[in-house]
Each structure stands twice: as C-alpha cells, then as structure tokens.
C-alpha positions in Angstrom: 0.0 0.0 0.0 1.3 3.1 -0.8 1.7 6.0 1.7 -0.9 9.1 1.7 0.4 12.4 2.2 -1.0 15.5 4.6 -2.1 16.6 1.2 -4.8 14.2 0.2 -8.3 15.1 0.7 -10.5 12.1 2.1 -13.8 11.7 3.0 -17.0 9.4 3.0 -20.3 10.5 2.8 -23.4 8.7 3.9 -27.2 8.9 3.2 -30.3 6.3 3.1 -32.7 6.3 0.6 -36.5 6.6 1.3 -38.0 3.5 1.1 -38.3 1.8 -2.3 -35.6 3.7 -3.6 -32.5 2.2 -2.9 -32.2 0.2 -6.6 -32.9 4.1 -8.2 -30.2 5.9 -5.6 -27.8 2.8 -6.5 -28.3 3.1 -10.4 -27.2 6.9 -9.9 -24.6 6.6 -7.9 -22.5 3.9 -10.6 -23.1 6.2 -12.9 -22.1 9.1 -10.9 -18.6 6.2 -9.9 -17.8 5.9 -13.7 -17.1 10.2 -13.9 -15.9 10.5 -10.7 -12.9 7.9 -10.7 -12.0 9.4 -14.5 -11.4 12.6 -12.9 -7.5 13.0 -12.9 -7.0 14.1 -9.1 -9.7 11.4 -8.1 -7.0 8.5 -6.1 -10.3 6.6 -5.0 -14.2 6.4 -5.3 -15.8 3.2 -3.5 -19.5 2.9 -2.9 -21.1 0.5 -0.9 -24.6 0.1 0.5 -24.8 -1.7 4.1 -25.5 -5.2 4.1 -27.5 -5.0 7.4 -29.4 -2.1 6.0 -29.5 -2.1 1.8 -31.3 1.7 2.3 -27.8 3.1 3.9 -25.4 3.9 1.6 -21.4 4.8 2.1 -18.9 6.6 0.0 -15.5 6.0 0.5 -13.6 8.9 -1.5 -9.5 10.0 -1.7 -8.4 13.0 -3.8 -4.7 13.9 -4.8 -5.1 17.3 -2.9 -7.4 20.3 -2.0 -7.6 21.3 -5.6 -8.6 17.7 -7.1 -11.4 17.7 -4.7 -12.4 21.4 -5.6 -12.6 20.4 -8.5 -15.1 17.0 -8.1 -17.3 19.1 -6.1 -18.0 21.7 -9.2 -18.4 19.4 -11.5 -21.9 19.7 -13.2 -22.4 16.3 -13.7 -21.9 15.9 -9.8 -24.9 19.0 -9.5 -27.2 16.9 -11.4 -26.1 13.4 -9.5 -26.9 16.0 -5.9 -30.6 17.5 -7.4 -31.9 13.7 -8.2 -30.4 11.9 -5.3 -32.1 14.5 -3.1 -35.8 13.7 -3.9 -34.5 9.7 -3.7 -33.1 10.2 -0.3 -34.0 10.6 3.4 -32.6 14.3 5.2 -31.6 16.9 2.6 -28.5 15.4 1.5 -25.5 12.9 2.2 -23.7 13.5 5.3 -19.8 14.5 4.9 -17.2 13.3 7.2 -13.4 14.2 6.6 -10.7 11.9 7.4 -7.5 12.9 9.2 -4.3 10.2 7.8 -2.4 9.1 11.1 1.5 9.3 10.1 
C-alpha cells in the first residue's frame, strides 16, 4: 500500500434512501462512480450500500489534494447526480465526514 500524504483530501459521505428507492439511488450513484474515478485528481471512489441495511449507503472517497477535490465538487455532472439523489433520499443530503491520515 502506498503512503498518503497530509495533502490528500479524504472523505466518505453517507445517506439512506427513502424507502423503495434504494435500486434508483444505487443506479445513480454507478453512474455518478464511472465520472468521478475518470477525474485525474480522483486516487479513489468506492461505494457501498450496508449489508445490514440495503437503504444506507457509504462513499469512500480520496483525492490527490485540496484542488482535485475542488474540483469533483464543481463538477456539473456531480450537480445533477446532488438534485436527483435529493428527492431519492432521506434528510436533505448525504452527510460528509473528513478523514485525518495518522503518520
């Protein structure tokens, strides 16, 4: 495994989709995978959905640096991916925890 450095951005985000909805929030978000992991500064992009809970879904995400992730989150295609997984979703939107790397 290669070493991160202080520079990386990382993050996952979490959200649950409303009841019925999970196949239409999952079918969004592999699209959504296939643009952002062609994005040069994107280092990883790994969705999951919970096996406990197939409604709760998890987004693992590592950028090169501050800039790389600047740039993911203007992308318009990630706009449109935000709007549609809004009305698909419970809450107003994905929660967003950043990561620290311990050295």
């Amino acid at each position: 495994m290669t070493p991160r450095t202080q520079a990386t951005v990382a993050l996952y985000a979490e959200f649950t989709a409303q009841e019925g909805k999970a196949e239409e929030v999952q079918a969004l978000l592999l699209d959504l995978t296939t643009k952002v992991r062609a994005e040069p500064g994107n280092i990883t992009f790994d969705p999951h959905r919970r096996k406990e809970s197939p409604n709760d879904f998890f987004v693992y995400e590592i950028y090169s640096d501050q800039e790389a992730f600047t740039t993911h989150i203007s992308a318009d295609y990630g706009k449109v991916f935000n709007e549609a997984l809004t009305e698909l979703i419970v809450g107003e939107g994905s929660a967003l925890t950043f990561l620290t790397p311990l050295q």
